[in-house]
N, C-alpha and C positions, 0 to 999 in steps of 0.2 A: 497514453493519455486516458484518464477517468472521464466517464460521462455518467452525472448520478442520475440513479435509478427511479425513478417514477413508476405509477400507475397507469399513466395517459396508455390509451389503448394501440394510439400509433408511437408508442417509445422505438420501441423494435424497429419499424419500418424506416423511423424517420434516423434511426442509429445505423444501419444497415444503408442507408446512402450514404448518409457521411465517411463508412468505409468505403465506397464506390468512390466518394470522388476524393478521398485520401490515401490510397491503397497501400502506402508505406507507414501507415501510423500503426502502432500495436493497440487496438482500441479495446476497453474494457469495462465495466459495470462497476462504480462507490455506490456504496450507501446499502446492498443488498442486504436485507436483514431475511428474506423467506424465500420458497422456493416460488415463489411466481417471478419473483425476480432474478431467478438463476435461471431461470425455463426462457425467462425474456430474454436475457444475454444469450443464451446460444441463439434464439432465434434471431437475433440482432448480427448474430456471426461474430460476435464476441470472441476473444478468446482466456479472456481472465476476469474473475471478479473478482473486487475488494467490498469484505465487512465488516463493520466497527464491531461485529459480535463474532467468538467462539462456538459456534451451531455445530455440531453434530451431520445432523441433518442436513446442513449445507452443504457441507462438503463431500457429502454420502451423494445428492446431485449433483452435485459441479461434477464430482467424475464419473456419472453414471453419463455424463452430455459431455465428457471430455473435452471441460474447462478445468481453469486451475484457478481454485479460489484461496484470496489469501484474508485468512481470519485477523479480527485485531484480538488483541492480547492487550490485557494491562496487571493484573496480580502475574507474583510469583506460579502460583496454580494454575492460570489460564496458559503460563508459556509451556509449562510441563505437558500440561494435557493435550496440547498443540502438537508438540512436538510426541508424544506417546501417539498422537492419532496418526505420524506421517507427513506432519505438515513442513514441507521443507523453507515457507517462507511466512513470516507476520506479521503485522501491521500494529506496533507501537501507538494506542489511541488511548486517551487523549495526552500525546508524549510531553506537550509543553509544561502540563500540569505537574510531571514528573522531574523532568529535568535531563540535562545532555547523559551524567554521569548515569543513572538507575540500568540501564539495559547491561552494563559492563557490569556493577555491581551484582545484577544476578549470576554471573559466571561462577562465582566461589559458591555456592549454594545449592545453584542447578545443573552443573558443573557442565564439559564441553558434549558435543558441541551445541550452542543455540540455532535457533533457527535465522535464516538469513532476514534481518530486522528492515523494515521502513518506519523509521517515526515519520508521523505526523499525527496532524490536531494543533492547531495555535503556532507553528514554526514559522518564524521570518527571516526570508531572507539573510539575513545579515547573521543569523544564526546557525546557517549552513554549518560551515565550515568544523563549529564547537559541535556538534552534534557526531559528526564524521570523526572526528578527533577523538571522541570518545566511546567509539567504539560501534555504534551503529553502522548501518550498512549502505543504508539510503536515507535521504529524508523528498517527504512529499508536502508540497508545496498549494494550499489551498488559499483563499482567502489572503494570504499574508505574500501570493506570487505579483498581484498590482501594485505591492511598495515601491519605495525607487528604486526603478528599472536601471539607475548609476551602482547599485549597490548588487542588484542580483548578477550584474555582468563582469563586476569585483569576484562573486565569490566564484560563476563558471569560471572562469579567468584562474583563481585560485584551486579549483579542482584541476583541470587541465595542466596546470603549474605542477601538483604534487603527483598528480599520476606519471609525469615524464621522467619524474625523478626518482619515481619506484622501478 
């Protein structure tokens, strides 16, 4: 589970209980664009952060405080360079603008393997399914996770369906 990343000065502290009293959640940092908010998440007890941006520098802290931050990607360029830096996993943003088919299409081009993908940005529910189908890895679930709650328990329903049958 994401928890975005603010400035408030009690972020940390007030993140850091929420682990206390959830102690089986993997909790982690969205939205981290700098290193104050990398510094935060570990202090938070963090163990991963998500950025809609390709930083350098991020990632140079996230494992300097041994976190594992995952970059978002959106050009063909950003995934290369992602993956040339190490990066074993990326964050597909803003993926609805692109569409389910675009991550697979980069295959013939950037050729194997890609990094292990999350779209998200604009994904609903009900588009689970097309997304995974097309070759993505994960998709994440913001804004568009309050739709019909009838539809999101279709598509867990349907994810659990096709994993049994793998």
């Amino acid at each position: 589970m994401e928890i975005a990343w603010n400035h408030h000065p009690d972020w940390s502290e007030q993140c850091r209980e929420l682990g206390r009293r959830f102690p089986t959640l993997a909790l982690g940092a969205a939205s981290v664009c700098d290193e104050a908010g990398v510094k935060a998440s570990a202090a938070a007890g963090f163990r991963y952060v998500v950025s809609p941006v390709l930083e350098r520098s991020l990632l140079e802290a996230a494992a300097a405080l041994d976190l594992t931050l995952v970059p978002g990607v959106m050009t063909p360029s950003e995934v290369h360079r992602a993956r040339s830096w190490g990066c074993g996993m990326v964050k597909l943003f803003p993926a609805a603008t692109l569409g389910p088919g675009y991550w697979s299409r980069l295959r013939g081009p950037l050729g194997e393997p890609l990094p292990f993908c999350i779209a998200a940005g604009g994904i609903r529910p009900s588009e689970v399914l097309g997304w995974l189908d097309a070759g993505v890895d994960a998709v994440a679930l913001g804004s568009g996770l309050g739709e019909d709650l009838g539809v999101l328990k279709e598509v867990v329903w349907g994810i659990i369906s096709k994993s049994q049958d793998a």
